[in-house]
VOKERO-74396 format. One record per atom (N, C-alpha, C, O): residue in three letters; x, y, z. Coordinates in pm, whole numbers, plus 50000, padded with zeros to 5 digits. Layout:
<nodes>
ALAXYZ
...
</nodes>
This chain:
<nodes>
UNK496285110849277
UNK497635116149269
UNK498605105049308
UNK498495099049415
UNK499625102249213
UNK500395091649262
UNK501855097649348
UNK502335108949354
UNK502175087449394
UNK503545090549481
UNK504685100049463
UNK505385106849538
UNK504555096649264
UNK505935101049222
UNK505415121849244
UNK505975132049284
UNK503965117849186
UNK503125132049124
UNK503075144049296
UNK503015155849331
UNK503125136449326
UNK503215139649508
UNK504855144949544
UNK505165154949608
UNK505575136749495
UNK507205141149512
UNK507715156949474
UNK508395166349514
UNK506715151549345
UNK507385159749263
UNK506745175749240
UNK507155183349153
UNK505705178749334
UNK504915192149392
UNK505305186449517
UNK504425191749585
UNK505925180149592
UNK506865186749699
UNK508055195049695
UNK508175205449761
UNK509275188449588
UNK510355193749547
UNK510285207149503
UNK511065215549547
UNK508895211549369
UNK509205220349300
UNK508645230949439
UNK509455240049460
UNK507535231149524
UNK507075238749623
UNK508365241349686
UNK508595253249709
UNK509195233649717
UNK509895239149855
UNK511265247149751
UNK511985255049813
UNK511515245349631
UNK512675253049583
UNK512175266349491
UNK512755276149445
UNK510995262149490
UNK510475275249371
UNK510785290649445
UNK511005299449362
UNK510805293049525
UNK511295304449617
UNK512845307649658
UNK513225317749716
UNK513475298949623
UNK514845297649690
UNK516025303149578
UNK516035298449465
UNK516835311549612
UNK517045319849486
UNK518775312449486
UNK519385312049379
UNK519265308349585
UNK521045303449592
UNK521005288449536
UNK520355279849596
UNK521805284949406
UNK521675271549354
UNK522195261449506
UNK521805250149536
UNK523115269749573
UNK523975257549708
UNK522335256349821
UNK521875245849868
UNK521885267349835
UNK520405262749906
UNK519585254349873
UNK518995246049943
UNK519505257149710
UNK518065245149663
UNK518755233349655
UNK518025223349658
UNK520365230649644
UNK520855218049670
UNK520505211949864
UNK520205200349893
UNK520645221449948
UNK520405215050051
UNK518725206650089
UNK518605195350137
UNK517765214550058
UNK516695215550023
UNK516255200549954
UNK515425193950016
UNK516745195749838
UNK516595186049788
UNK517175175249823
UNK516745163749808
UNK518625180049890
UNK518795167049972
UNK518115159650118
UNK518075148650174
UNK517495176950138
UNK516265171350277
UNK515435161850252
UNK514995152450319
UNK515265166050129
UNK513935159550067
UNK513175146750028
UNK512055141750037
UNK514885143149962
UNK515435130249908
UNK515655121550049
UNK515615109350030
UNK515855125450173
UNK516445119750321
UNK515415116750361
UNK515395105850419
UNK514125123950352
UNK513075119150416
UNK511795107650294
UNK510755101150308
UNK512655110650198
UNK511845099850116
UNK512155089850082
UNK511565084049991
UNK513725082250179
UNK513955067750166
UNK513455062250230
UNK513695050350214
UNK512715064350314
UNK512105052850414
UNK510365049750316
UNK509805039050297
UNK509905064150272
UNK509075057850214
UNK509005044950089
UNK508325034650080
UNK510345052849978
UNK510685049249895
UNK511025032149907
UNK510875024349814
UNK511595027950069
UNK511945014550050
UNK510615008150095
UNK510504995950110
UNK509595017150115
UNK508445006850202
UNK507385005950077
UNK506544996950072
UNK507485014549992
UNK506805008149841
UNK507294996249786
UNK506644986649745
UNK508594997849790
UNK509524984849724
UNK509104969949849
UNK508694959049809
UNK509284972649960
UNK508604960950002
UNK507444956550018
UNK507254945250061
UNK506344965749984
UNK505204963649940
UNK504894961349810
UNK503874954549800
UNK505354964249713
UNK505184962149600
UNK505324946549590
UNK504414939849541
UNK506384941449633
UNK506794929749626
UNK505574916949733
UNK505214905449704
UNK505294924049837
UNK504184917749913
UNK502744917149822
UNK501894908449833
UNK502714929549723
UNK501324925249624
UNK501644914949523
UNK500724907449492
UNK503164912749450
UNK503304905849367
UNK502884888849439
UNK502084880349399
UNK503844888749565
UNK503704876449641
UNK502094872049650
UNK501714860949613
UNK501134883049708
UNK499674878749702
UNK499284874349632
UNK498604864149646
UNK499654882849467
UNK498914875949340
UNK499144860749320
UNK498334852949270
UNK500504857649374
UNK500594843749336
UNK500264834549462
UNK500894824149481
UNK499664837049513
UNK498804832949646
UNK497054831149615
UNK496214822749647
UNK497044843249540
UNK495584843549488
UNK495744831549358
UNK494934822449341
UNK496594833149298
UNK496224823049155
UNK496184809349198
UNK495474800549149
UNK496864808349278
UNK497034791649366
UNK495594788349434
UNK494874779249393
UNK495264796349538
UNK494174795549589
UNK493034793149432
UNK492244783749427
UNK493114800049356
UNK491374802549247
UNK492014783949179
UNK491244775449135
UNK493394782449190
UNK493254769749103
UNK492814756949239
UNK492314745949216
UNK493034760449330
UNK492364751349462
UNK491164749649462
UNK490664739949518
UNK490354760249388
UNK489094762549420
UNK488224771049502
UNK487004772649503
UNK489614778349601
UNK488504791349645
UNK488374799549570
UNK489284803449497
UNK487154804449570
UNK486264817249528
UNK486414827649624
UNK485714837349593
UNK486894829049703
UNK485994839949834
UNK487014845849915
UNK487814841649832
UNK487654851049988
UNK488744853050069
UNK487924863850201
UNK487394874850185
UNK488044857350307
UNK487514864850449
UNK488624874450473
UNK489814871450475
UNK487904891550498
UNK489174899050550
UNK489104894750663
UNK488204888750722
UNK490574899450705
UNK490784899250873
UNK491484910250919
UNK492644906750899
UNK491534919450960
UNK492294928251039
UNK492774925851160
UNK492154918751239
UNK494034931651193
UNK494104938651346
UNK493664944051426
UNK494664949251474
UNK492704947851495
UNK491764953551524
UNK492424960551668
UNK492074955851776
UNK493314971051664
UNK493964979051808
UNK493754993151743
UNK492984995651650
UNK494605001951810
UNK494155017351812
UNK495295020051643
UNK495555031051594
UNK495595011551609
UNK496625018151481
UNK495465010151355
UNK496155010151252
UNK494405005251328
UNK493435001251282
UNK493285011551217
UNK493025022451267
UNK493485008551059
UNK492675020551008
UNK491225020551011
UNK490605013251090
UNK490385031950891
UNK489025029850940
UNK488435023750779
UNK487245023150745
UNK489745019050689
UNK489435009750569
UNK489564995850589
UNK488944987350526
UNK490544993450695
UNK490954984450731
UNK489684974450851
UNK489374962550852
UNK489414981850905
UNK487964977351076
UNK486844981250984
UNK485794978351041
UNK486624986250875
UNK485424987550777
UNK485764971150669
UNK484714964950678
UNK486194967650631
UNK486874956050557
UNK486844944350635
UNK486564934150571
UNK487084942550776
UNK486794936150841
UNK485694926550846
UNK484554931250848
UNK485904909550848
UNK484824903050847
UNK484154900150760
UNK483164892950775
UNK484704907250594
UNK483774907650497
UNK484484896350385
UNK485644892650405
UNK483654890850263
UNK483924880550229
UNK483744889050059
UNK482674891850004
UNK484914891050014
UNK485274895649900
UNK485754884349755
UNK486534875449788
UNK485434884449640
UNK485484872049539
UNK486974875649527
UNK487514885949570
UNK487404867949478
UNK489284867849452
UNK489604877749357
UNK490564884949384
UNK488914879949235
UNK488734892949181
UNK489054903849267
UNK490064910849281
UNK488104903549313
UNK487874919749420
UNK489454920049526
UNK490144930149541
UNK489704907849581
UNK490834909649676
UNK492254913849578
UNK493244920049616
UNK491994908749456
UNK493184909949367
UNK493344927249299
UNK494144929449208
UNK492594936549349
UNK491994947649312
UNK492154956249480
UNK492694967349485
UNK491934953449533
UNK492154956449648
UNK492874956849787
UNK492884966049868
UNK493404945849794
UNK494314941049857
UNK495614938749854
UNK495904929749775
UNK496524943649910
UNK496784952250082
UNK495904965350022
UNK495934969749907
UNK494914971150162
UNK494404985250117
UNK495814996850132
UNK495515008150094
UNK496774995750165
UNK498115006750196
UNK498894996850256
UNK498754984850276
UNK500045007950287
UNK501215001350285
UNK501624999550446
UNK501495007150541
UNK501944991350438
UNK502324982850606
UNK501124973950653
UNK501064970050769
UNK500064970650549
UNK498944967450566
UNK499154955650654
UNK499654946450589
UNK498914951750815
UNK498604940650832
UNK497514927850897
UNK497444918750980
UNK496754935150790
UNK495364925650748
UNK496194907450691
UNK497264904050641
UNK495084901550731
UNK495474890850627
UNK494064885450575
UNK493084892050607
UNK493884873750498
UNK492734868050401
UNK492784854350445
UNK493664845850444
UNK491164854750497
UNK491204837450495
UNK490244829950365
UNK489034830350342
UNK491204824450307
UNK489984818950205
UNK489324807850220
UNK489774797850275
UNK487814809450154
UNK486924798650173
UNK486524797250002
UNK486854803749902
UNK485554783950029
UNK485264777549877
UNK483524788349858
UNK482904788949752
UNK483194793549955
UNK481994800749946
UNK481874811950008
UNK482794815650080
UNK480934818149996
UNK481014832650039
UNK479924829750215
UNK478744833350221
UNK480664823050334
UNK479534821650435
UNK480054833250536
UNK479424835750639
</nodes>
């Protein structure tokens, strides 16, 4: 289910009951209030995957193959994130995977081999 598909069975759930057009206007403006913060943290993530890719293409023309995860490892650790941990993924795979969500702050160390 994507973000928008998620929005948008929030909106219709919370007005489908609501019978005053000035109510389902308040309603949607709740709605819309609590979905700028998400809304801007896609946009700066989005832009943090574009930045990776061209991090990854630089790196594969350097010659690494391999990229080491690294996590944060404290109590806000997800359990994709401390599972990912330590592991040595081909640039493919990180380019497919990486950031696992949003505020992700993991980073990649790359190597020329998978040790």
């Amino acid at each position: 289910e994507s973000h928008i598909d998620g929005f948008e069975f929030t909106l219709k759930s919370a007005i489908e009951n609501i019978e005053e057009a000035k109510d389902k206007i308040v309603v949607i403006e709740n709605i819309f209030e609590a979905e700028k913060f998400r809304l801007k943290q896609y946009s700066i993530d989005g832009a943090g995957k574009l930045k990776f890719m061209g991090i990854l293409s630089k790196k594969e023309n350097e010659g690494f193959g391999f990229g080491k995860w690294v996590a944060v490892l404290d109590q806000r650790t997800c359990d994709g994130c401390r599972k990912n941990h330590g592991k040595f993924f081909t640039l493919d795979k990180l380019s497919e995977i990486f950031p696992l969500h949003i505020s992700d702050r993991c980073t990649i160390e790359f190597t020329k081999s998978e040790v």
